[in-house]
C-alpha positions as CSV (number, residue, x, y, z in Angstrom):
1,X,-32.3,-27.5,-68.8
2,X,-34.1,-24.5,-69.7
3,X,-37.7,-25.1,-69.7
4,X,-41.1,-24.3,-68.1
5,X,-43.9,-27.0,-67.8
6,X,-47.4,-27.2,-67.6
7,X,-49.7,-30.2,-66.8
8,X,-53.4,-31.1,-67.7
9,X,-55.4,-33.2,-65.3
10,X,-55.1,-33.1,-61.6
11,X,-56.5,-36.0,-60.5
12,X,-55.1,-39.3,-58.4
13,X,-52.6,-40.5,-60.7
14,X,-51.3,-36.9,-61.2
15,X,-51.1,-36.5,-57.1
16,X,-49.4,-40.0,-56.5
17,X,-46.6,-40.3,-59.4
18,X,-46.2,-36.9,-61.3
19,X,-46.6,-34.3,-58.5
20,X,-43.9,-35.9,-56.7
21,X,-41.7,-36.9,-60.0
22,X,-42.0,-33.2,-60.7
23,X,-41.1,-32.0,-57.6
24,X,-37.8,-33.9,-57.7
25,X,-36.8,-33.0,-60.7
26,X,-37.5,-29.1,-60.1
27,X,-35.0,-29.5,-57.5
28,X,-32.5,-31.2,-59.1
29,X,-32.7,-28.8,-62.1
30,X,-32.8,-25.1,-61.4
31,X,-33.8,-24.2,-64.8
32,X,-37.0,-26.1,-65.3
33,X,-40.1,-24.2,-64.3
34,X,-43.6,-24.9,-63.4
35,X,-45.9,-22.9,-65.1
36,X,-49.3,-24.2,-64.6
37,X,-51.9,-26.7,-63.8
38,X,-55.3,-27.1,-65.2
39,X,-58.4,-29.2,-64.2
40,X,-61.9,-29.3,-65.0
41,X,-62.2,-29.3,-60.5
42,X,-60.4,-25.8,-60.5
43,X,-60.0,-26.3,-56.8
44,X,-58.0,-29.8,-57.4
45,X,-55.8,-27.5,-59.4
46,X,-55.3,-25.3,-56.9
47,X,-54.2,-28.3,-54.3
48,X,-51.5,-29.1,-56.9
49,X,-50.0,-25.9,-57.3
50,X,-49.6,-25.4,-53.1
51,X,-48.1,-29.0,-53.0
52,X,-46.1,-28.2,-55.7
53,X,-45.2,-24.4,-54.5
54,X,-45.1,-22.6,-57.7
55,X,-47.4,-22.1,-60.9
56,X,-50.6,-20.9,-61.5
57,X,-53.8,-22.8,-61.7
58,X,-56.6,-23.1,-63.8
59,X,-59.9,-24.5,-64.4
60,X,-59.4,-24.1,-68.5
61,X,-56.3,-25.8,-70.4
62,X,-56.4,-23.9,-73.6
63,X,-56.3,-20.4,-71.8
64,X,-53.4,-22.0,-69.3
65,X,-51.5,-22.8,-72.9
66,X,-52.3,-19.1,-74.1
67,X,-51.4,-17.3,-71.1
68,X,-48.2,-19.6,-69.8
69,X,-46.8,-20.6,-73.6
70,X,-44.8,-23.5,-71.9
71,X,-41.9,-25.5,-73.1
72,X,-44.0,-28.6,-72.7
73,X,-47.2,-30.4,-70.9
74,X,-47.9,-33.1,-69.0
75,X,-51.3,-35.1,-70.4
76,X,-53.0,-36.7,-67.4
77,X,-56.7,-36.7,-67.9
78,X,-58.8,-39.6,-68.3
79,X,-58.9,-41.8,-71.3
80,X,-62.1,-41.1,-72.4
81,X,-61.0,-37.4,-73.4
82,X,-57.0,-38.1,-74.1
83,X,-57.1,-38.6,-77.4
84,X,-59.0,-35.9,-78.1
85,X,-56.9,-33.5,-75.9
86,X,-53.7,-35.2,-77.1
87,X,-54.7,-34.5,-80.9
88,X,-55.2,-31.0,-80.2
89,X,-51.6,-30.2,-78.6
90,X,-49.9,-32.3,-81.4
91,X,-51.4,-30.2,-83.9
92,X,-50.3,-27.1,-82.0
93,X,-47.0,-28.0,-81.8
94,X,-46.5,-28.3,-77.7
95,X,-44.3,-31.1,-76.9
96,X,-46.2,-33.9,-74.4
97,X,-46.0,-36.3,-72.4
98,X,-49.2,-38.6,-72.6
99,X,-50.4,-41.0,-69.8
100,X,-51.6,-44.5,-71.1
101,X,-54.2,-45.5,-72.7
102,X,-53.9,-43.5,-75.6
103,X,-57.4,-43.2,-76.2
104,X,-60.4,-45.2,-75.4
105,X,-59.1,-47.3,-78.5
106,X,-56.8,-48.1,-81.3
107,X,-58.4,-46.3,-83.9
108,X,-58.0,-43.3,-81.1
109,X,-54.1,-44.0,-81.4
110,X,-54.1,-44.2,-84.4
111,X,-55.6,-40.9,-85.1
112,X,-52.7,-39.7,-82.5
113,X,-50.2,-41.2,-84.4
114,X,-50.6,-39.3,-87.4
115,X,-51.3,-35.6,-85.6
116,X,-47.6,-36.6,-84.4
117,X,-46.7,-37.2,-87.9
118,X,-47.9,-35.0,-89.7
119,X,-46.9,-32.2,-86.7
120,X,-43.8,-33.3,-86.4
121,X,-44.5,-32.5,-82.5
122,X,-41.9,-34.0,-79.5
123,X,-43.6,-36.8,-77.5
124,X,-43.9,-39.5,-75.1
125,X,-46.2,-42.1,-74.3
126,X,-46.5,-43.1,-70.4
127,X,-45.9,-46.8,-70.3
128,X,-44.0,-46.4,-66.6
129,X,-42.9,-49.9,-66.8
130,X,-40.4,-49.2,-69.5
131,X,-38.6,-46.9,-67.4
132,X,-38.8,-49.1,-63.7
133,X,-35.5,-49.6,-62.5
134,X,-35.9,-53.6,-62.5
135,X,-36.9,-53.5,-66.5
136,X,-34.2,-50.9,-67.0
137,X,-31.6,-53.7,-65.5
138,X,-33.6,-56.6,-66.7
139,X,-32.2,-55.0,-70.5
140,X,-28.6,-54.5,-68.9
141,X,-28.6,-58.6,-68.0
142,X,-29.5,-59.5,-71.4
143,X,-26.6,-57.9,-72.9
144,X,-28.3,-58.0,-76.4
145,X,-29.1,-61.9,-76.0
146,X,-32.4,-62.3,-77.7
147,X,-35.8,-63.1,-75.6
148,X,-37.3,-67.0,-76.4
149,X,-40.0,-66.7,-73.7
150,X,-41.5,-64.5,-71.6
151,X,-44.0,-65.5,-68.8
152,X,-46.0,-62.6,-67.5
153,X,-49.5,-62.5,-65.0
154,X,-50.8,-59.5,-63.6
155,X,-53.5,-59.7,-60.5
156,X,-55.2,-57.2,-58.9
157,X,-57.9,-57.3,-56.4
158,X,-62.0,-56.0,-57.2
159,X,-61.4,-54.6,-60.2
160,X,-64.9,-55.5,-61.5
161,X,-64.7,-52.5,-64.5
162,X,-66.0,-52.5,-67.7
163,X,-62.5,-50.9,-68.9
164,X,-59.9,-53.1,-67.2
165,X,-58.3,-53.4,-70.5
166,X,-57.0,-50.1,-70.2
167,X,-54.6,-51.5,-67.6
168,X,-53.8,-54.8,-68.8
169,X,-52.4,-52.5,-71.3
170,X,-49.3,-52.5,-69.1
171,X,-48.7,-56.1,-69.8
172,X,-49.1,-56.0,-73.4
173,X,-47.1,-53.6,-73.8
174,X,-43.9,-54.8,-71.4
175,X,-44.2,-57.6,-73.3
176,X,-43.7,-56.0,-76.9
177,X,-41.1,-53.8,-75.7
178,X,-38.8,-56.7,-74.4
179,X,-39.4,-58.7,-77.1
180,X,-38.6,-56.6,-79.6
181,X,-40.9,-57.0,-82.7
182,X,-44.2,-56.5,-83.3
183,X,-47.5,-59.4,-82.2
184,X,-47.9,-61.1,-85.0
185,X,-51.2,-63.5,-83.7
186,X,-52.6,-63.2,-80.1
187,X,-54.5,-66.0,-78.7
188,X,-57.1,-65.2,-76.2
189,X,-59.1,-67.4,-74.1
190,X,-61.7,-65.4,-71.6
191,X,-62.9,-67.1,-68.4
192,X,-66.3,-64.9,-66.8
193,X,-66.7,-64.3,-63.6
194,X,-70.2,-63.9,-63.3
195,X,-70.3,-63.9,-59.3
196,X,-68.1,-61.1,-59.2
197,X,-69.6,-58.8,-61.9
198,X,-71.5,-58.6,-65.4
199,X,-68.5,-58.8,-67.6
200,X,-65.8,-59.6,-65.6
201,X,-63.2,-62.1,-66.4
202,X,-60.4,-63.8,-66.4
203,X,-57.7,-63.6,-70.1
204,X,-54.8,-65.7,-71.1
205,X,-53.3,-64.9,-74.5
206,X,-50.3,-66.3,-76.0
207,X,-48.7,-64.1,-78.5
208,X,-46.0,-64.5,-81.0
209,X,-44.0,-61.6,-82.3
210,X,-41.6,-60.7,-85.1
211,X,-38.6,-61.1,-83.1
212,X,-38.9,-64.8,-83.1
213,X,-40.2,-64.5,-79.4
214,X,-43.2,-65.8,-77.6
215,X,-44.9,-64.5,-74.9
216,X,-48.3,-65.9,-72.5
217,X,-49.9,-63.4,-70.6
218,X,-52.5,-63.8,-67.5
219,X,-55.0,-61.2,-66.5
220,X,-56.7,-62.3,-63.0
221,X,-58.9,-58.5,-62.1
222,X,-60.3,-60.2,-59.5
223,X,-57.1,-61.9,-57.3
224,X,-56.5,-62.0,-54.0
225,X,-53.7,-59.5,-54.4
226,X,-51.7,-56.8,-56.5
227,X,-48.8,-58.1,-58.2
228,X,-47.2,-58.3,-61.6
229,X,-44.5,-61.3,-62.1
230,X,-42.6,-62.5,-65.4
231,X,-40.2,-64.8,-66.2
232,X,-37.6,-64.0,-69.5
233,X,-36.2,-67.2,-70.8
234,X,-33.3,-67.0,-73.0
235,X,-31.0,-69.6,-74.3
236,X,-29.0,-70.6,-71.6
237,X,-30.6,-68.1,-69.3
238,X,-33.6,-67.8,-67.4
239,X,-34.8,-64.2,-65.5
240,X,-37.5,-63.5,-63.2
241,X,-38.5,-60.5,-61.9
242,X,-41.1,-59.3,-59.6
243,X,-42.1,-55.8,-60.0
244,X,-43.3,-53.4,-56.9
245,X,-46.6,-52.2,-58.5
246,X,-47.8,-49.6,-55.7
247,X,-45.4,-50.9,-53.3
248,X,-47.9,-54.2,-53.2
249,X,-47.2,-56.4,-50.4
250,X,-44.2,-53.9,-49.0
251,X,-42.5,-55.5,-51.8
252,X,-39.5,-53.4,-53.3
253,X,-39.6,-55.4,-56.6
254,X,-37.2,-58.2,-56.9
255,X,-34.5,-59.6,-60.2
256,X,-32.8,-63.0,-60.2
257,X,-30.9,-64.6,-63.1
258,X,-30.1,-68.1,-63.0
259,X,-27.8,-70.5,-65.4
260,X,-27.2,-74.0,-65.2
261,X,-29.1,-74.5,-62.8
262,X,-27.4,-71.9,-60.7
263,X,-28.2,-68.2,-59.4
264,X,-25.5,-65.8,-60.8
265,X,-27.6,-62.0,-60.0
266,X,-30.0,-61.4,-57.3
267,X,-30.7,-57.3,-56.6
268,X,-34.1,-56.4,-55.0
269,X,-35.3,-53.4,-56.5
270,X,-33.5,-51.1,-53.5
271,X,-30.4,-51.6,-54.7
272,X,-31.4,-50.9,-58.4
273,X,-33.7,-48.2,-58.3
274,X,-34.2,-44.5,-58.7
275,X,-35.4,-44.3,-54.6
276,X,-37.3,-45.9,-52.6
277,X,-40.8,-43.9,-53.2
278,X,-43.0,-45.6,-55.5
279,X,-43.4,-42.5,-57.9
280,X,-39.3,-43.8,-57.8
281,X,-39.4,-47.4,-57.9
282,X,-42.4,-47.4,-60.3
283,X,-40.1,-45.7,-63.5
284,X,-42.8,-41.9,-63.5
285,X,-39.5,-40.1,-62.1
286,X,-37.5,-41.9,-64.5
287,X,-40.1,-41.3,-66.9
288,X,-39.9,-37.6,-66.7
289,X,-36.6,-36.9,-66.4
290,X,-35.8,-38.7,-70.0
291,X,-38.9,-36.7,-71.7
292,X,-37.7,-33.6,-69.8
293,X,-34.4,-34.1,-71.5
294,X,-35.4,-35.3,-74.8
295,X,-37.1,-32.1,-75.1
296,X,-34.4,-29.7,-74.0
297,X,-32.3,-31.1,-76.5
298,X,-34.9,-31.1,-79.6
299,X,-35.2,-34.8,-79.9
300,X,-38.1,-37.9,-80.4
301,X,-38.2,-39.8,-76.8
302,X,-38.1,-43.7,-78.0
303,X,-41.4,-44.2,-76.3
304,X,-43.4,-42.7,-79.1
305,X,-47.2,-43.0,-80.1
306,X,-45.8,-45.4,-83.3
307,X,-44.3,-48.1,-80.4
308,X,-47.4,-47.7,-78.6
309,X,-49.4,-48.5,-80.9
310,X,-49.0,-52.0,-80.9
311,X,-50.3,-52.5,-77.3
312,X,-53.3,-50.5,-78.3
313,X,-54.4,-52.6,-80.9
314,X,-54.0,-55.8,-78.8
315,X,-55.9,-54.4,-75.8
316,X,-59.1,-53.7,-78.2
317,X,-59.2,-57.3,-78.8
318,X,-59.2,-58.0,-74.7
319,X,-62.0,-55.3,-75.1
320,X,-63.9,-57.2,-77.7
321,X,-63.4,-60.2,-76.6
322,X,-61.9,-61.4,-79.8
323,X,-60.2,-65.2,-79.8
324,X,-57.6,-64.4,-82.2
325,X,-55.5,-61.3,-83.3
326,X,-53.4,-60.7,-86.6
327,X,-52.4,-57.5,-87.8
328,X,-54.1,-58.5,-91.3
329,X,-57.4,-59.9,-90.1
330,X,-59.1,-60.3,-86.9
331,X,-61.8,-63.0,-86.3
């Protein structure tokens, strides 16, 4: 591939999973270049570009696009100004990769969604689970047999935020993705936790989508550990997989199918995956690689603002607090 790169947003998630997904595939592709890195913390910028050993830095984005002209960027800012940055690079035409959320809300998105359209521009939305090497096999073991059920929790420990929606998005969206159709009703029940914070709570929604599929989906901020867990029933078929979010627990990530009562697969997520780093076992260097591609060859990744969307409009109601979603009224 022939193509130079620049990123916006050097903060923690752009040390931990795209510094190091970059750096591999610089060296596994002599032809991609790194151009440039911006961040409002000019000297953050400039810690990226040493770690990463080529490119120049910046403290302004638009002048890094002016003076560098690359092939495509790298969005990781935070999302109270993503949308807004995102909207501005669609228009102009420079093919980008976007880190979740897509906004501070779906009306954000949906703004995104048609700067892409009416641009035309090449992009990708971020959902890293997508592209973990468990989901990725999860698909393979399928082979094309349609998704009944999925079970799915996500826990995390203090997370006592007024914005935790923005990373329950991750379940929402793994869930639309394998099921394969869009939520038609969401269910929401919302359980406070007053003694850990104002506004902190516990969700479980049950959702329903166009494939014929159901889903029910627990949100626990406040846990005693990190972990994300579902179980895919199918007809004859059940999965489960546990996936290594941040290495939680040492755990590598784990798939077992079982049927009749029997276990036929069992892999831990070692033996599946990309490496054993966590920007590997985590889906960013997967991530990359397919965006990096896509654009080299001219073409639409699958993960565009249109299937993200979806997940978008289900987290506003987690951030409302609404009881009940349909795509044609909301109470």
């Amino acid at each position: 591939m022939e193509l130079s790169i620049c990123i916006i947003g050097c903060g923690g998630q752009a040390f931990q999973s795209h510094l190091p997904s970059l750096a591999r595939c610089l060296r596994e592709d002599g032809g991609l270049r790194f151009a440039g890195c911006s961040d409002l913390d000019e000297e953050r910028a400039r810690r990226f570009r040493a770690e990463l050993g080529q490119g120049r830095s910046y403290g302004d984005w638009r002048r890094m696009l002016r003076e560098e002209r690359p092939d495509c960027v790298l969005l990781v800012t935070p999302f109270t100004v993503t949308a807004a940055i995102a909207e501005e690079l669609l228009r102009l035409g420079v093919p980008t990769l976007l880190e979740k959320p897509l906004g501070e809300n779906a009306a954000q998105a949906r703004a995104l969604l048609q700067a892409a359209r009416d641009s035309g521009t090449i992009h990708q939305v971020a959902f890293n689970r997508r592209h973990m090497p468990l989901i990725r096999t999860l698909l393979d073991r399928l082979q094309g047999r349609p998704i009944r059920h999925i079970d799915y929790r996500m826990h995390r420990v203090d997370r006592r935020e007024d914005h935790f929606h923005t990373t329950a998005v991750h379940g929402l969206d793994l869930c639309l993705y394998l099921a394969g159709g869009a939520c038609l009703e969401m269910h929401s029940l919302y359980q406070p936790l007053p003694d850990q914070g104002i506004g902190v709570q516990n969700v479980q929604a049950l959702c329903r989508y166009g494939s014929g599929a159901t889903a029910s989906l627990s949100f626990c901020p406040c846990a005693g550990l990190v972990c994300e867990q579902l179980a895919v029933c199918v007809d004859g078929g059940s999965l489960f997989v546990d996936l290594p979010i941040w290495g939680a627990r040492g755990n590598p990530g784990l798939l077992a199918e079982y049927r009749g009562g029997e276990r036929v697969f069992q892999a831990d997520g070692l033996a599946l995956g990309d490496g054993p780093a966590l920007f590997e076992s985590n889906g960013f260097y997967h991530q990359l690689r397919s965006f990096l591609q896509d654009v080299a060859a001219g073409r639409m990744p699958a993960d565009t603002l249109e299937t993200g969307l979806g997940a978008m409009e289900l987290s506003d109601c987690l951030r409302e607090g609404r009881a009940l979603y349909r795509p044609d009224a909301t109470l």
